[in-house]
C-alpha positions as CSV (number, residue, x, y, z in Angstrom):
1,X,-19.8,6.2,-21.3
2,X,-21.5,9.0,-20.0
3,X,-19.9,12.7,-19.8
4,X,-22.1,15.7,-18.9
5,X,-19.6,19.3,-18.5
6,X,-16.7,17.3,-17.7
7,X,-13.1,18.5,-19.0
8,X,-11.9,15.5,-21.2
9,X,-9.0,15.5,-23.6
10,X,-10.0,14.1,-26.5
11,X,-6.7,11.5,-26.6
12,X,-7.8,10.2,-23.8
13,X,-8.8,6.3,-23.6
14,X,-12.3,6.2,-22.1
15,X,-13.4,2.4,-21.4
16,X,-17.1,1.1,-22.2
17,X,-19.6,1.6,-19.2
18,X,-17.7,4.3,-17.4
19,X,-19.5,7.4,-16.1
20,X,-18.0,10.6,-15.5
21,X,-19.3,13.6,-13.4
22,X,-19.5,16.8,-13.9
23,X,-16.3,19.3,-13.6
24,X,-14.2,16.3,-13.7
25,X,-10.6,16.5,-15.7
26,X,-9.0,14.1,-17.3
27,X,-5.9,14.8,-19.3
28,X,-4.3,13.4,-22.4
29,X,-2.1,10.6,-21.6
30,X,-4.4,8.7,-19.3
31,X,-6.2,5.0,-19.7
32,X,-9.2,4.9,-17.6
33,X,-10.8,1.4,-17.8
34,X,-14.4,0.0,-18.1
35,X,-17.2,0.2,-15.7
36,X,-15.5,2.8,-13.8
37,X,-17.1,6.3,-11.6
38,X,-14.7,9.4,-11.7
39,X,-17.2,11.9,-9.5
40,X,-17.1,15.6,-9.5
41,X,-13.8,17.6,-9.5
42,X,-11.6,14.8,-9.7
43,X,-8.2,15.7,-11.9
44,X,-6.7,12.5,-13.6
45,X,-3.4,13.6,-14.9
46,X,-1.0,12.6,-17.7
47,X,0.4,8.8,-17.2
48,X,-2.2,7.5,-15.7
49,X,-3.6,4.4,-16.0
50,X,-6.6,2.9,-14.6
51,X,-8.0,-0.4,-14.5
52,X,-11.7,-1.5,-14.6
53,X,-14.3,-0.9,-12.1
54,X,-12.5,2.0,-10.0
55,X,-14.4,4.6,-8.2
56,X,-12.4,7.7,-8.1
57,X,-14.5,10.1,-5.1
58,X,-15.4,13.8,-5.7
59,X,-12.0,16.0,-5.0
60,X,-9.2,13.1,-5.7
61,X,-6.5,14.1,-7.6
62,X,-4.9,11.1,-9.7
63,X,-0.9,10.6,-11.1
64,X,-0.2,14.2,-10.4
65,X,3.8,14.9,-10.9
66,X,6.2,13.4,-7.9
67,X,7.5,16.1,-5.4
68,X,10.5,15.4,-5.2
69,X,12.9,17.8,-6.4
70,X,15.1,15.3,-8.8
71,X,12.3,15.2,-10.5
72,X,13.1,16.6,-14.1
73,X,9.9,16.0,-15.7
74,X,10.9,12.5,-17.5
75,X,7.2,10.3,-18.4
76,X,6.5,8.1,-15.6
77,X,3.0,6.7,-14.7
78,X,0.8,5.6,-11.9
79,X,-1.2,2.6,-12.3
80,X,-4.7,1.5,-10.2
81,X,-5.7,-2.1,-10.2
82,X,-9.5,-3.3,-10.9
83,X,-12.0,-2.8,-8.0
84,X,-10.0,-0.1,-6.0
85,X,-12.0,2.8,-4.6
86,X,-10.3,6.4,-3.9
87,X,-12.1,8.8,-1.6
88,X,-12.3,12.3,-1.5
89,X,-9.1,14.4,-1.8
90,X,-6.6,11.6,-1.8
91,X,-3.6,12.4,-3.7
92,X,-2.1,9.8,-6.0
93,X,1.4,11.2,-7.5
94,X,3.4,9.3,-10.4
95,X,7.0,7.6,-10.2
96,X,10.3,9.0,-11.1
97,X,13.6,7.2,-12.7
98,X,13.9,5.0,-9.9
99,X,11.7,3.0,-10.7
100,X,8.9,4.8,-13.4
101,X,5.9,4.1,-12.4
102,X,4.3,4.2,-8.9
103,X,1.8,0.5,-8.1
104,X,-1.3,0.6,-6.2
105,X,-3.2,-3.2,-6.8
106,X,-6.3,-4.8,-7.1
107,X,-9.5,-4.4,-4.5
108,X,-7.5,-1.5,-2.4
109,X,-10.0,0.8,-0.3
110,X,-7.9,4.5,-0.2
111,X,-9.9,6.6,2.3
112,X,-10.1,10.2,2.2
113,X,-7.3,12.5,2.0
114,X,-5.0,9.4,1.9
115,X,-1.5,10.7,0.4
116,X,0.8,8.1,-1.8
117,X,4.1,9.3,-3.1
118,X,6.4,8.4,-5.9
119,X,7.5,5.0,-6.2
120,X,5.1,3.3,-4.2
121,X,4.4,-0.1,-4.5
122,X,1.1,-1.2,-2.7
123,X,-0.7,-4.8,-3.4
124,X,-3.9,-6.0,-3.4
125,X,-6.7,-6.0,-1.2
126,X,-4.7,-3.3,1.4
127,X,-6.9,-0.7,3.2
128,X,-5.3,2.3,3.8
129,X,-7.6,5.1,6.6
130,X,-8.3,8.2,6.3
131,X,-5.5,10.4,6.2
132,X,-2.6,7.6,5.9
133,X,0.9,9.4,4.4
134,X,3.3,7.4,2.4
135,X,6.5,8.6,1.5
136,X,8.1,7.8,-1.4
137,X,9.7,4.5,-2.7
138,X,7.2,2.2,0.1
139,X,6.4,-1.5,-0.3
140,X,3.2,-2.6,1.2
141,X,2.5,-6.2,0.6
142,X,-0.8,-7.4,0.1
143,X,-3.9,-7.4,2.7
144,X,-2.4,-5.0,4.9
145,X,-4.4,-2.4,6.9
146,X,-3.1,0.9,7.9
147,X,-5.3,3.0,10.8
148,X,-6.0,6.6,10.4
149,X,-3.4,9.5,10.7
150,X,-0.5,6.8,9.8
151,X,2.9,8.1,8.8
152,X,5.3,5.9,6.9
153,X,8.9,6.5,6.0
154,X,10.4,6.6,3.0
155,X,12.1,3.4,2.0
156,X,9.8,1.3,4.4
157,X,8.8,-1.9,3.7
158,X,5.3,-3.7,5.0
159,X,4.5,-7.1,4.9
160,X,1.3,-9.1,3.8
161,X,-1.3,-8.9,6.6
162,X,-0.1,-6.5,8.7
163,X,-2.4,-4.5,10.7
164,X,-0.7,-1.1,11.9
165,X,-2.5,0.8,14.8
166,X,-4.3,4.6,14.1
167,X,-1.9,7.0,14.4
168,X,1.4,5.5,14.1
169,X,4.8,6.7,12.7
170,X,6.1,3.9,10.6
171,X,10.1,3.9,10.4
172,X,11.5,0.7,10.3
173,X,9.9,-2.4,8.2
174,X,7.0,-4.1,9.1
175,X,7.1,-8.1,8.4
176,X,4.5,-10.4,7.4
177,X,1.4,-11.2,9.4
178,X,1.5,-9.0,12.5
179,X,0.0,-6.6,14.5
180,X,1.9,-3.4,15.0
181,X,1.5,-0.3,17.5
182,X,2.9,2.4,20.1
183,X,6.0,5.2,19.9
184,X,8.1,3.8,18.7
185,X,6.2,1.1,16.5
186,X,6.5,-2.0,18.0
187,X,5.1,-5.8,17.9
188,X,2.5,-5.9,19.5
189,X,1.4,-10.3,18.4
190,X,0.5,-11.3,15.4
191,X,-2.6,-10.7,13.4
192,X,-5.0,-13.6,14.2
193,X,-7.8,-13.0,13.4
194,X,-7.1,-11.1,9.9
195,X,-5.5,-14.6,9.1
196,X,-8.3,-16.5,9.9
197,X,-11.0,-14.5,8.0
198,X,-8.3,-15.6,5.1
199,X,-8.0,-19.2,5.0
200,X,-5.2,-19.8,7.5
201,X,-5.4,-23.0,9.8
202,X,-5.0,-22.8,13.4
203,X,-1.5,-25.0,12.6
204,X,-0.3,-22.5,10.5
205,X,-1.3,-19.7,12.8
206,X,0.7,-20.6,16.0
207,X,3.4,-21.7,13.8
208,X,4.4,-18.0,12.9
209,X,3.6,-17.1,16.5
210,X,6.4,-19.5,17.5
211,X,8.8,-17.4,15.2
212,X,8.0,-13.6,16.3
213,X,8.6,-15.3,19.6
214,X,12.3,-15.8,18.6
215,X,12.5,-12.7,17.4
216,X,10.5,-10.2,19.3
217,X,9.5,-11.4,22.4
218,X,12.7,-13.0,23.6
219,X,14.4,-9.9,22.4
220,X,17.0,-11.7,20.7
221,X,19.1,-10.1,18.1
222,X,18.1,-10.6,14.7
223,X,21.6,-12.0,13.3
224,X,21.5,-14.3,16.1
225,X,17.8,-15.4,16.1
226,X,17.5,-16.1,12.0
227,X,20.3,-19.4,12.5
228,X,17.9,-20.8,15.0
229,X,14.8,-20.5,13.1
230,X,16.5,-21.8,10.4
231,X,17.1,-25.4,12.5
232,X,14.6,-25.1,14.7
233,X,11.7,-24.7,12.4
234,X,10.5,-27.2,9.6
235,X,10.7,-25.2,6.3
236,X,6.6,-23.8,5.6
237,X,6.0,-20.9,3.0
238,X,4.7,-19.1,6.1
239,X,8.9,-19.4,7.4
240,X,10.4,-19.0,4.4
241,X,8.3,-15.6,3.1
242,X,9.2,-14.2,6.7
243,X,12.6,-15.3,6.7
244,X,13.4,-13.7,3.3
245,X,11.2,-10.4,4.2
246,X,14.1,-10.0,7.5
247,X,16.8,-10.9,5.4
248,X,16.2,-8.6,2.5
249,X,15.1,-6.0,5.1
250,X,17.8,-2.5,4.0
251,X,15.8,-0.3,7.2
252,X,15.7,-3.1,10.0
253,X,12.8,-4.2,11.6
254,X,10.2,-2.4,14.4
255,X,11.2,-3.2,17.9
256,X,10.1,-6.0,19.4
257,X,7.4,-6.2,22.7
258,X,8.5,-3.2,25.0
259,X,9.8,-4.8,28.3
């Protein structure tokens, strides 16, 4: 561990290996793992906990309070997966009582000035660009990938794959494996070639193209078009994770393929 003018409570859990810059803070209640890089003028507030191998970039500030005006100052936490990077100035704020704790996974790449709120619940291996805003209480599923200047909704949920264009305004959910773009956010196919670089077969692949098709090309509506995926489909994990992400949807999905 190395620690040159840095502002370090003493309570602090400092993990074997990790180097922290100079002028960074770290408060009292916070786990910070092994092997990690906190640079210059990061702030690591109370309730934070950190796995191994993070790189926190120079301005970040970490597990800062939620704004949300319910809050009443109860101990929540925000908790960072092994191998995530933060860049500069992103701002990473803790949970409230709905849920305690605000998620962000494994092998996540935050770019800068990236803003997660409260209750967020973000998986592994998603990218999220410069200057992405999530509201608070989101669900983004693993491997996703959300372009620069992105605004999502509170409440939103986004699926595992899902590539969402620069610049977008995210108000309904997102499902599993698809691209998604334009005002309003629509479907705009699924996300090929992100599920090839990942293992899935060809088979698989046109498979869940055959389903958006019921759903968002023939513009069907959704109450109508689950029944018929149901008996016109043979049951695959691909179906059933995509039928349960529609069903369980609370927001309703992005439209489908603008006619």
């Amino acid at each position: 561990m190395s620690i040159i003018q840095s502002n370090i409570h003493r309570n602090a859990t400092i993990g074997k290996g990790t180097v922290i810059e100079p002028f960074a803070t770290i408060q009292e209640d916070v786990v910070l793992g092994e092997n990690c890089w906190v640079g210059p003028y990061v702030t690591i507030m109370d309730g934070t906990r950190i796995g191994n191998n993070v790189k926190i970039f120079p301005g970040a500030v970490v597990g800062a309070p939620p704004q949300d005006l319910k809050y009443a100052g109860e101990p929540t936490t925000l908790e960072i997966g092994d191998g995530t990077i933060v860049r500069e100035f992103c701002t990473l704020n803790r949970g409230t009582k709905a849920s305690m704790t605000t998620k962000i996974g494994k092998n996540c790449l935050l770019m800068a000035y990236v803003h997660v709120a409260h209750d967020c619940f973000i998986g592994d291996n998603v990218i999220l660009a410069n200057n992405v805003n999530l509201a608070g209480h989101i669900d983004i599923d693993d491997y996703a990938i959300l372009g620069g200047l992105t605004a999502v909704h509170q409440f939103v949920k986004i699926g595992k794959h899902v590539m969402i264009g620069g610049g977008s305004l995210v108000m309904k959910d997102v499902p599993h494996f698809v691209k998604a773009a334009r005002d309003p956010l629509s479907y705009e196919g699924v996300n090929s070639v992100g599920l090839k670089r990942r293992g899935f077969t060809v088979e698989q692949i046109n498979r869940i193209h055959d389903i958006y098709r019921y759903l968002f090309i023939r513009h069907r509506n959704i109450k109508k078009a689950l029944p018929e995926i149901a008996l016109d489909f043979e049951n695959t994990p691909e179906k059933d994770i995509i039928m349960e992400f529609i069903q369980k949807s609370e927001r309703g999905l992005m439209k489908g393929i603008r006619k």
